[in-house]
N, C-alpha and C positions, 0 to 999 in steps of 0.2 A: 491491400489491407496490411495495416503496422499492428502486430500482438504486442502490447510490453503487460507483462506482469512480473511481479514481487520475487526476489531469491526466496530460496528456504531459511536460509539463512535471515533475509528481511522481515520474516515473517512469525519463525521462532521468537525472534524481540519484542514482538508485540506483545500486550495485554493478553495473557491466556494463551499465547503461543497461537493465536489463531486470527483469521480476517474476519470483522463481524459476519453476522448473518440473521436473516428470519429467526434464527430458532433460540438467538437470545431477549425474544419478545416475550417465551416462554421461561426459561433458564435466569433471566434476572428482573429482579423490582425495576420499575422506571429509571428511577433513579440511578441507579445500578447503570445500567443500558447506559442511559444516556452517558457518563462518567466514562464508561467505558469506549465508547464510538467518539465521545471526542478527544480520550485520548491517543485513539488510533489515529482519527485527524492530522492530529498535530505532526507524530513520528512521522507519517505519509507525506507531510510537505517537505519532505528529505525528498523524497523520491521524483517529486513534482521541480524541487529547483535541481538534482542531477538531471531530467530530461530536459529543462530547458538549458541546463549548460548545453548539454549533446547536439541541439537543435542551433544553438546562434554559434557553437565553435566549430560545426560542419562535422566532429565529429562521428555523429551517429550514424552515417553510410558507412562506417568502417565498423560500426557495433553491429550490425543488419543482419541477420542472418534468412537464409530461405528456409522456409517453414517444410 
């Protein structure tokens, strides 16, 4: 099994300093919500093109850690 999740640091930057969740179904208007989850989307595809650099330059077996 591979875990990758988010620094604190990555995560502080977001919208609201936080990862969406259920409980902003409650906490904001539609609109709201949605405005907000996609712009966590976006900063997220940071994250998505740093793992596939990791994956095609081999090196993410040096990143690996045992859990």
């Amino acid at each position: 099994m591979v875990l990758i999740a988010p620094s604190a640091e990555f995560v502080q930057q977001l919208p609201y300093g936080k990862i969406p969740d259920r409980k902003d179904f409650y906490r904001f208007t539609d609109d709201e919500r949605i405005r907000y989850w996609r712009a966590v989307a976006k900063v997220s595809e940071r994250l998505g093109e740093a793992l596939w650099e990791l994956i095609d330059s081999g090196r993410i077996s040096r990143l690996a850690k045992p859990l």
